[in-house]
C-alpha positions in Angstrom: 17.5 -8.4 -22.6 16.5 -6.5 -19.3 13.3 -8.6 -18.5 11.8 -9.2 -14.7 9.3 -11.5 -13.7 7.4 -11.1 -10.7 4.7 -13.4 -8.3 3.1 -11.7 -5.5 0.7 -13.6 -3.6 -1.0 -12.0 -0.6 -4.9 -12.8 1.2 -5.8 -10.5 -0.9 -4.1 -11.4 -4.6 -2.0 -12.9 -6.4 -0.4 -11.7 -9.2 2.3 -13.1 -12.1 3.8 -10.0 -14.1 6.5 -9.8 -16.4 8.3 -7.0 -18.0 10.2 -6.4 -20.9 12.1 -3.1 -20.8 13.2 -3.4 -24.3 10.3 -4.4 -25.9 7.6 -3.9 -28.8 4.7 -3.0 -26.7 2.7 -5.8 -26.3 0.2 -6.3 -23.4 -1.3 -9.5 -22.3 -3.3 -8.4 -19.0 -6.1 -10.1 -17.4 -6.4 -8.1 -13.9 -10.2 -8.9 -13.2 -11.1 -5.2 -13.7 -11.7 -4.0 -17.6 -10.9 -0.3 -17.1 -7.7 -1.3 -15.2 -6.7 -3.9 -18.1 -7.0 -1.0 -20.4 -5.0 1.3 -18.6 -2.1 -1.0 -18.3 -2.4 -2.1 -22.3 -1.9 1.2 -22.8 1.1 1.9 -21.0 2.9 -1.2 -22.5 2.0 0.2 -26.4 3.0 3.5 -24.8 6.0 2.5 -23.4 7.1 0.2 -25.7 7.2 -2.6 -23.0 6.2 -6.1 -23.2 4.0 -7.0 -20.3 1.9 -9.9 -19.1 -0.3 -9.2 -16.2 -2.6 -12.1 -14.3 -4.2 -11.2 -11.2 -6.9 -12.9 -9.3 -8.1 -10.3 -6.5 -10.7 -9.7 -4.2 -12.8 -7.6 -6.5 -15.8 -8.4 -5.0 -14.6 -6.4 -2.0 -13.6 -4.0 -5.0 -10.7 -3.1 -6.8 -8.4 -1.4 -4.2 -6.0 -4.5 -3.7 -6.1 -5.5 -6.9 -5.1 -1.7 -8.5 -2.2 -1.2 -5.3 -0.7 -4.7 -5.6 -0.5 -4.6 -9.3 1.3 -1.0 -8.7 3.6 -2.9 -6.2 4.4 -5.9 -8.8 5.2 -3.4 -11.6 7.5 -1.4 -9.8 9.5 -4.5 -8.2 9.3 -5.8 -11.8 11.0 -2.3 -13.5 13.6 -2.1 -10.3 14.7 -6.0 -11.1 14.8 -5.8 -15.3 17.0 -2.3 -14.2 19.6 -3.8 -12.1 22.2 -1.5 -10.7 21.0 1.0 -14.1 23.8 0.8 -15.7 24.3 3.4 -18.6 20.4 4.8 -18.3 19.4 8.0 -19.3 17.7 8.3 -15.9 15.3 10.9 -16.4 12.4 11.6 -18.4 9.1 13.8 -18.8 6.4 13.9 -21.3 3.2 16.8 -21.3 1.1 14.4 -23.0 -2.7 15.8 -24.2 -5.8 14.0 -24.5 -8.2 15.5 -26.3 -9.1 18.2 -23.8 -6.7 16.8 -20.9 -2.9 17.4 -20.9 -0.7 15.6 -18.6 3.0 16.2 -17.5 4.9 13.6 -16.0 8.2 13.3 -15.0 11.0 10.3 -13.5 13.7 10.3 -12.0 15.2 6.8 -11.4 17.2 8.2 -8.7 16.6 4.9 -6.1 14.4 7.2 -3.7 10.9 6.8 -3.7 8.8 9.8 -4.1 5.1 10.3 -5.7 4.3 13.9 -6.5 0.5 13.7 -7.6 -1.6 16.6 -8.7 -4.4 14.9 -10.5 -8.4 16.6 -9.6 -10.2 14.1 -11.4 -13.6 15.0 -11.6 -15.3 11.8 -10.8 -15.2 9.3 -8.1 -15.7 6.3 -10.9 -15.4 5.7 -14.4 -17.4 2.6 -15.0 -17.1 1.0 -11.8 -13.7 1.7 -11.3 -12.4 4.1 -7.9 -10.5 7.1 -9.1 -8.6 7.6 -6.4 -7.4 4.2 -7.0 -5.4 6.2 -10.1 -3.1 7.7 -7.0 -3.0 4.4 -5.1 -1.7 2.2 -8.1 1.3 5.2 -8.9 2.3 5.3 -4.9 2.7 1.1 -4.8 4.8 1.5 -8.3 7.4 4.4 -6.9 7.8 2.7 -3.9 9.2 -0.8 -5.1 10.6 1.1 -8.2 12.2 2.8 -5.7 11.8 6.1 -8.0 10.4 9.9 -8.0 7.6 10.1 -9.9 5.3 13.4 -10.8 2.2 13.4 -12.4 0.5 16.5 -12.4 -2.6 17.6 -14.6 -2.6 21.1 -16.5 -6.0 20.9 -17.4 -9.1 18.7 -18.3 -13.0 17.7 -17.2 -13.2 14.4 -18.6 -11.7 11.7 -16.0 -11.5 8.7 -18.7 -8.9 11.1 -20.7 -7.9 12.2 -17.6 -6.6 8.8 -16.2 -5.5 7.6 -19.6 -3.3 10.6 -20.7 -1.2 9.9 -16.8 -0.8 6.4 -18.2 0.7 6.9 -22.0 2.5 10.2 -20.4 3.7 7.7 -17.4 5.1 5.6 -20.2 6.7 7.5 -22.1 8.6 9.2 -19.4 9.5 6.0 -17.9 10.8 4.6 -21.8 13.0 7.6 -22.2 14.3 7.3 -18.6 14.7 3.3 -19.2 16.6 3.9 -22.4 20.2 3.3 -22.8 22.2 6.3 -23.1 25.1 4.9 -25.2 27.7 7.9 -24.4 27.5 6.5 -20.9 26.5 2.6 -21.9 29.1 1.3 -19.0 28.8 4.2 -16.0 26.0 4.7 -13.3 24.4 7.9 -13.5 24.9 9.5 -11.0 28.0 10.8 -9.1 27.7 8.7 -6.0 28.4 5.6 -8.2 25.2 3.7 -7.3 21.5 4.3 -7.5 
């Protein structure tokens, strides 16, 4: 089973994570911050990932560590249950709508990190979460991922749908990319040999 397990533990927080790749979609999260444990429930149903999140942040400060090191975590966490990706699809996109938002995403596992983000959400918060924290969260996951991800919205007002449609669409791309391609179950794809 291609599982990871992750502790990061900074001044700032410290975080247990694991990952199933091949899961059933289960979420256990507890990240301090509601809108943030809802995002990431829905990107483990999306996905079809098992994952346990616990982080204890500075959220008094407010939710910026706690959002970019949980980003960090899960993209260290996807790079270990990956390996050297062995017979992966590699790619994947979704356009995903949400009621009157619709999403694109799109991975490439390629081993180069690389956020493409083209999200206007309309409001600074949503609850008392920081929007912009939406683009910091995605920047710490490509960068330990070590992969190109684009997230781009086609259109929408409401910044709830907005946030959740880059999360399932996030998912899903990453769940096709992740999947095992069995006409090339025992080759690297790519033709350098390595990703």
């Amino acid at each position: 089973m291609r599982n990871a397990t992750v502790e990061r533990k900074t001044a700032e927080t410290d975080i247990l994570l694991s990952l199933t790749l091949d899961g059933s979609g289960t979420g256990e999260i507890d990240t301090g911050c509601g809108f943030l444990d809802h995002m990431l429930t829905l990107f483990a149903k999306h996905g079809r990932f098992d994952l346990a999140v616990r982080c204890r942040g500075d959220v008094e400060v407010d939710y910026h560590h706690t959002a970019e090191d949980i980003g960090i975590s899960l993209g260290k966490a996807f790079a270990d249950a990956l390996g050297d990706k062995r017979g992966i699809v590699r790619y994947g996109d979704t356009t995903l709508p949400m009621d009157e938002a619709l999403v694109l995403t799109a991975v490439d596992l390629s081993g180069r990190a690389y956020l493409g983000y083209e999200m206007q959400i309309p409001t600074q918060k949503v609850g008392d979460f920081d929007t912009e924290l939406v683009e910091e969260f995605w920047l710490g996951f490509v960068r330990t991922a070590a992969c190109t991800l684009h997230i781009r919205l086609l259109a929408g007002s409401n910044s709830h749908h907005i946030i959740e449609g880059a999360f399932k669409s996030a998912a899903r791309s990453l769940r096709k990319a992740v999947a095992i391609d069995p006409d090339f179950a025992d080759e690297i794809p790519s033709t350098k040999g390595v990703l």
